[in-house]
C-alpha positions in Angstrom: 0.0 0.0 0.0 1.7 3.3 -0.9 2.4 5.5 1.6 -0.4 8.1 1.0 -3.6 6.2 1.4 -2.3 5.2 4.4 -2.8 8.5 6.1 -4.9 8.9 8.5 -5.2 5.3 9.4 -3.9 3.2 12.0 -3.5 -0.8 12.1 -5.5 -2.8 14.6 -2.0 -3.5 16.8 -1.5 0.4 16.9 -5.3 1.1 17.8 -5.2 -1.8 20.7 -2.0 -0.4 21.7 -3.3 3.5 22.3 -6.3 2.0 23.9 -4.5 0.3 26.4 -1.8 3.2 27.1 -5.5 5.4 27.3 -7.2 2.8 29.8 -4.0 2.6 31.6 -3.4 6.3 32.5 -7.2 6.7 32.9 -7.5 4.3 35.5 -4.0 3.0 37.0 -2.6 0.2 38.4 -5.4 -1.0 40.6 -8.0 -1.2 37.9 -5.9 -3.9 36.7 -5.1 -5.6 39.5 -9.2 -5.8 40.7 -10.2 -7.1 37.0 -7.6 -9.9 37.4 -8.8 -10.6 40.9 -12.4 -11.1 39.7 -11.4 -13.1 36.8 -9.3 -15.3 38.6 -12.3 -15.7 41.9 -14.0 -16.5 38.6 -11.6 -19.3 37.1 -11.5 -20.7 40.4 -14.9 -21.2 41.2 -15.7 -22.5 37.9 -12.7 -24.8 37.7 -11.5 -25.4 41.4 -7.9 -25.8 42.6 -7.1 -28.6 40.3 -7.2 -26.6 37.6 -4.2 -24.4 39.2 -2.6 -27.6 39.9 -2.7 -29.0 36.6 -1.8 -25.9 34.7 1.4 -25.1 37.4 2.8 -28.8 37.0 2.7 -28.2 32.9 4.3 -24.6 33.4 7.0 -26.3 36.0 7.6 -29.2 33.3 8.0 -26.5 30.3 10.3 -24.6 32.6 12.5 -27.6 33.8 13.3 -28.8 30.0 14.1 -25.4 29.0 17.2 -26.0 31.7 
């Protein structure tokens, strides 16, 4: 695409990306830190703890092979 009819627009990377930067100084730290408190009070009521159990052991196993 030539350089002209690209003015104006943005991709969908660089529109995510100034949305997040947006939320982020909009709301801070803790806005992020309660939305991934409910979500995983979520996960683990849905799933229970061996769900957590199951997905550490596959994250220890990738980690143990990588040294």
């Amino acid at each position: 695409m030539r350089e002209e009819s690209k003015k104006g627009k943005m991709t969908v990377a660089e529109a995510g990306r100034k949305g997040g930067k947006k939320t982020a100084s909009t709301h801070g730290k803790e806005f992020y830190e309660e939305i991934g408190r409910k979500g995983g009070e979520k996960i683990s009521a849905k799933r229970g703890p061996e769900f957590y159990s199951e997905i550490g052991s596959k994250g220890g196993s990738q980690r143990a092979k990588q040294h």
